[in-house]
C-alpha positions as CSV (number, residue, x, y, z in Angstrom):
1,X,0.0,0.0,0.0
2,X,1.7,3.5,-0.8
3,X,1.7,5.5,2.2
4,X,-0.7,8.5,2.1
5,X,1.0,12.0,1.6
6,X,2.3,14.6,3.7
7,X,1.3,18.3,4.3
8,X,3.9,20.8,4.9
9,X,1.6,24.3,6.3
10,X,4.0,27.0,5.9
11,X,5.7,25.3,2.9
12,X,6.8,28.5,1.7
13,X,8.6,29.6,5.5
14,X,11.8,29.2,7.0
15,X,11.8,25.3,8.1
16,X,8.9,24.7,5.9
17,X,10.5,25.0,2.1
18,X,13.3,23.0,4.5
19,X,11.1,20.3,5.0
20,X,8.9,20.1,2.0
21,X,12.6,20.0,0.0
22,X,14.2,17.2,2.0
23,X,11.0,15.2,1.7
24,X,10.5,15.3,-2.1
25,X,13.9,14.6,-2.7
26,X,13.7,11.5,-0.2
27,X,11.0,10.5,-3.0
28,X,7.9,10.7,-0.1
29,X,4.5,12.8,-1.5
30,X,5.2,15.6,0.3
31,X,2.2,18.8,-0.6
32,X,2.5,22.1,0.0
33,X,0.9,24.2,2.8
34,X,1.0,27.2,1.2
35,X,-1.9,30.0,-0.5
36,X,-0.2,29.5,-3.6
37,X,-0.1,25.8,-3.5
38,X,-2.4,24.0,-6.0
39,X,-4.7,22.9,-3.5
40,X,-4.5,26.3,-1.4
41,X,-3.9,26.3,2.8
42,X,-4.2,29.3,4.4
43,X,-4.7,29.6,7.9
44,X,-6.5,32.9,7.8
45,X,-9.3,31.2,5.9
46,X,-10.2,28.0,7.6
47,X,-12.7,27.5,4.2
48,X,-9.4,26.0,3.0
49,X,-8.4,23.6,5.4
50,X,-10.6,20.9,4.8
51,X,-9.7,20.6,0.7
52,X,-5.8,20.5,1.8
53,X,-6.0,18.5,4.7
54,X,-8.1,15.3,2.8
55,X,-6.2,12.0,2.5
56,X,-3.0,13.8,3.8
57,X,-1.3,10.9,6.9
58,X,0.9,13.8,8.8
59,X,1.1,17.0,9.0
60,X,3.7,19.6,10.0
61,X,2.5,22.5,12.2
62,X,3.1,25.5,11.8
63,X,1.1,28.2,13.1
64,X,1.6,31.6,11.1
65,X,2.6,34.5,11.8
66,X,2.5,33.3,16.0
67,X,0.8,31.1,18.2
68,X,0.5,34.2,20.4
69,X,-1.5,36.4,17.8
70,X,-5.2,36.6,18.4
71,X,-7.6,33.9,17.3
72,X,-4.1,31.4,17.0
73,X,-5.5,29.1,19.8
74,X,-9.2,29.1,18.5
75,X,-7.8,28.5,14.7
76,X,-5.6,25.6,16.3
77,X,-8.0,24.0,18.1
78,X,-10.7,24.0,14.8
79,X,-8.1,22.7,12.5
80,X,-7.2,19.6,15.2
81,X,-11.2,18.6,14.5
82,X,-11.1,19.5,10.7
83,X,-7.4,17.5,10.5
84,X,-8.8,14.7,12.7
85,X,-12.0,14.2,10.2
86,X,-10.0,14.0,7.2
87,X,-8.3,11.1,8.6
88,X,-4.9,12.5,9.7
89,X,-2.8,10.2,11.3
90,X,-0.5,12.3,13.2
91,X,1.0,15.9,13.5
92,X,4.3,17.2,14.1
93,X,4.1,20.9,15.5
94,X,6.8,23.1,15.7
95,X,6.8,25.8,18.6
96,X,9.3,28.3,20.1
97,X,11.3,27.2,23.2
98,X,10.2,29.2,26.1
99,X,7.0,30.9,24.4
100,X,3.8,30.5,26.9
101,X,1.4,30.7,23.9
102,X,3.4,28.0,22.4
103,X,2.7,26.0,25.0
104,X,-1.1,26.4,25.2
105,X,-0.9,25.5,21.2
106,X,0.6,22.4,22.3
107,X,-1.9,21.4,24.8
108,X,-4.0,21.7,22.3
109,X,-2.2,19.3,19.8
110,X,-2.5,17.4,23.0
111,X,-6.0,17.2,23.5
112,X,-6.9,16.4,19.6
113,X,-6.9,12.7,19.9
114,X,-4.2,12.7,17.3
115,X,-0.9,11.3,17.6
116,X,1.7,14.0,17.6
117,X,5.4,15.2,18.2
118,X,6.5,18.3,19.3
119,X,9.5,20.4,17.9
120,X,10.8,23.4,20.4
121,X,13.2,25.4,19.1
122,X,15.1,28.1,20.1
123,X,16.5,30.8,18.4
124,X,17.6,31.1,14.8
125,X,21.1,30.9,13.1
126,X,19.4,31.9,10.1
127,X,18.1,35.0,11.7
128,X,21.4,36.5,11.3
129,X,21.2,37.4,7.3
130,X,17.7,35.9,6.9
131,X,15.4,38.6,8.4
132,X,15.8,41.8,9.4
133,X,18.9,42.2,11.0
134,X,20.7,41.4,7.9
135,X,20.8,45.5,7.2
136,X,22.3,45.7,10.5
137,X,24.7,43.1,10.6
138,X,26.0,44.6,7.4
139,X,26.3,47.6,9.3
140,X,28.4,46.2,11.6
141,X,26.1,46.1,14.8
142,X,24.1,43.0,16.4
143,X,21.0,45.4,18.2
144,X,19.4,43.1,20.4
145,X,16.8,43.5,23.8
146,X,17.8,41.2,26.9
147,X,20.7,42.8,28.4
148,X,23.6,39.7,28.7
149,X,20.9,37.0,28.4
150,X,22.5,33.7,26.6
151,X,20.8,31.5,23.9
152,X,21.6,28.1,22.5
153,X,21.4,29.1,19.0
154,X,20.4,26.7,16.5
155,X,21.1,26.4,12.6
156,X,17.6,25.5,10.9
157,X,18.8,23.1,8.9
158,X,19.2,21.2,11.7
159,X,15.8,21.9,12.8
160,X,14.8,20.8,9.7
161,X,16.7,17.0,10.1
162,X,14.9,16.5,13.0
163,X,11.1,17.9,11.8
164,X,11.6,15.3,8.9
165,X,13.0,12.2,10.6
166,X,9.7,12.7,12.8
167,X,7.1,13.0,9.9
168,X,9.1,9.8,8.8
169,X,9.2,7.6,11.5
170,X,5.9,7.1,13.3
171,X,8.2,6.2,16.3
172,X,8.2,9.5,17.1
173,X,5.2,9.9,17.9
174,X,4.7,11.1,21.6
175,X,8.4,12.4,21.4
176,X,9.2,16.4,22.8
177,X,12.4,17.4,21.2
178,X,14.2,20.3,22.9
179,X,16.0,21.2,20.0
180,X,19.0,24.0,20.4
181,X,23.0,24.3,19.9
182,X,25.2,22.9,21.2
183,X,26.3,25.9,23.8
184,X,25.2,29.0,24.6
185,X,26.0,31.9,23.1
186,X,25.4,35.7,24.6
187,X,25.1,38.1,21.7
188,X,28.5,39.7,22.2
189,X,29.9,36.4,22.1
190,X,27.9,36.1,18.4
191,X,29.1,39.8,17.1
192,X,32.3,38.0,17.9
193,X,31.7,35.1,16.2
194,X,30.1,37.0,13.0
195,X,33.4,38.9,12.4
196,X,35.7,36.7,12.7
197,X,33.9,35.1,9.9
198,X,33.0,38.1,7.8
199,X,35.9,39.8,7.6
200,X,34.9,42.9,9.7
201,X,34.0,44.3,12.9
202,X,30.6,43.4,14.1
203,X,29.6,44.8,17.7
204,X,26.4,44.0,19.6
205,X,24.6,47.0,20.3
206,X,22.3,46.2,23.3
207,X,18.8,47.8,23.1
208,X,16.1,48.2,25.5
209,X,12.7,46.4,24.8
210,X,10.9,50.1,24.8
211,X,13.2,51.1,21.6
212,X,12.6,47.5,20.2
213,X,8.8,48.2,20.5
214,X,9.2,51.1,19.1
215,X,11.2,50.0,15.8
216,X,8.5,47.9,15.2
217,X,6.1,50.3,16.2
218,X,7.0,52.5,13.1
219,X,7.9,49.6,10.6
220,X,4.7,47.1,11.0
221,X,2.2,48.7,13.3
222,X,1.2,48.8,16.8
223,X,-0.5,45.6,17.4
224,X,2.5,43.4,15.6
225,X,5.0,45.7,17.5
226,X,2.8,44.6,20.7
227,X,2.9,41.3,20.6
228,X,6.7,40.3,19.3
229,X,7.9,43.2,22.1
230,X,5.9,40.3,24.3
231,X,7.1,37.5,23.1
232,X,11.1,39.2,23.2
233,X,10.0,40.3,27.2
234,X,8.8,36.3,28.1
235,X,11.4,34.6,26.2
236,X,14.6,36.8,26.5
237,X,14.2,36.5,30.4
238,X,16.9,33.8,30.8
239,X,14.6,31.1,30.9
240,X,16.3,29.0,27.5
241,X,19.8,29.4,28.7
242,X,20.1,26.0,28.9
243,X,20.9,23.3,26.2
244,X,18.3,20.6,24.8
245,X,18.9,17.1,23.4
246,X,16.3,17.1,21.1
247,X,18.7,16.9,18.0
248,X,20.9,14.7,19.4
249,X,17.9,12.2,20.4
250,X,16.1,12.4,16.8
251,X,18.5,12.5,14.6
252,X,21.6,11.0,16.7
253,X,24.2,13.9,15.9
254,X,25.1,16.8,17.6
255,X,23.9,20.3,16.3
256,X,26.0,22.6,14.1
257,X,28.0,24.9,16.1
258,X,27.7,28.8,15.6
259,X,30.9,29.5,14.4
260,X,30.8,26.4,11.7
261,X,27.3,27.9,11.0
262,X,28.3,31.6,10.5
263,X,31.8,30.5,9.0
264,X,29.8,28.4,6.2
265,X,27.0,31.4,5.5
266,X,30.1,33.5,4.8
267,X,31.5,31.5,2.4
268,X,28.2,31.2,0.7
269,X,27.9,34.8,0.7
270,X,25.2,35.6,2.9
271,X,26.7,38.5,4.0
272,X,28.3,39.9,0.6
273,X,27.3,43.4,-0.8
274,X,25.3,44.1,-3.2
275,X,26.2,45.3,-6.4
């Protein structure tokens, strides 16, 4: 019997183009999650969740823009029932280390009925030349909120080994994978590491979180600015310095190390000027 397909939501995102890639090319009918997708998902319109969802076996979670935007929890706990009447199998959700509404989304995953696997992860590598402190990196300043905090920083890609091997191997199911770096990392310590492997001097530029809100503020409104200034407040408190096994455990390997990571994005030139 072929297996039934998979459903990447957020196909088009960070770990999900990840994902969806590593699956097709692993030869497993992997859709995507996506408004532009064929058969469209969009989590804003829960009219197409049904469509996207039938005959799909798993499904990778992942909310957009936040679990801790308004309606997130109600729109998580509908598709659970609309998931769970097309026939799903099982869902692996991905959720931020640290993040309470993360962890009322995955009490919710919890009370589907479904089997499931969750993915916490901490901060992003990737953030570094993939968002918007590329500008500033090229700059030569790392402006970050939480004073000396530490974070165990971890590339995506291995985020992405370990969101895969658990869409693969039902065996997961159950599993919570703590998934960070291997050591943390305080932001100086990352300016540090950045130019060493750019070339150039990078210096972290600590901000407080009322000029943070306020960046935002001006950039993408009050309500967005709101609720990332409280999700930078919960998280950036000290509570993830600490290191998880989670990539370790699924994947049996260690995580990519910062300066390997930021070393390697150099070479590729993620940091190079444009012309």
């Amino acid at each position: 019997m072929t297996p039934k397909p998979i459903l990447i939501t957020g196909a088009t995102g960070k770990t999900g183009a990840r994902v969806l890639a590593q699956l097709k090319a692993a030869g497993h009918d992997a859709h995507s999650g996506s408004r532009k997708a064929p058969i469209p998902f969009d989590w804003d319109d829960p009219a197409t969740w049904e469509k996207a969802l039938r005959d799909m076996r798993d499904v990778y979670v992942n909310y957009h823009p936040d679990y801790a935007f308004p309606e997130a929890i109600v729109n998580l706990t509908r598709f659970t029932r609309v998931a769970a009447s097309c026939g799903v199998e099982r869902l692996v959700i991905l959720i931020g280390r640290g993040e309470n509404h993360a962890q009322l989304s995955e009490g919710v995953i919890g009370r589907s009925g479904l089997n499931y696997t969750n993915v916490c992860s901490a901060w992003f590598s990737q953030n570094f030349f993939e968002v918007s402190l590329w500008e500033p990196v090229m700059a030569g300043v790392v402006p970050m909120a939480g004073g000396d905090l530490e974070e165990p920083i971890i590339d995506i890609d291995d985020l992405a080994d370990v969101i895969v091997e658990a869409l693969m191997d039902a065996g997961h199911s159950g599993q919570t994978y703590e998934c960070t770096g291997p050591r943390l990392l305080s932001f100086a310590e990352v300016a540090d590491i950045l130019s060493g492997a750019m070339g150039r001097r990078v210096d972290h530029l600590p901000i407080s979180f009322e000029d943070f809100h306020a960046e935002l503020e001006a950039t993408s409104g009050t309500v967005f600015a709101d609720i990332v200034t409280g999700i930078a407040r919960e998280t950036f408190d000290g509570r993830n310095a600490d290191i998880g096994d989670g990539v370790m455990r699924a994947i049996g390997r260690a995580p990519r190390d910062f300066t390997k990571f930021a070393q390697a994005a150099a070479a590729a030139g993620k940091w190079a000027k444009a012309t």
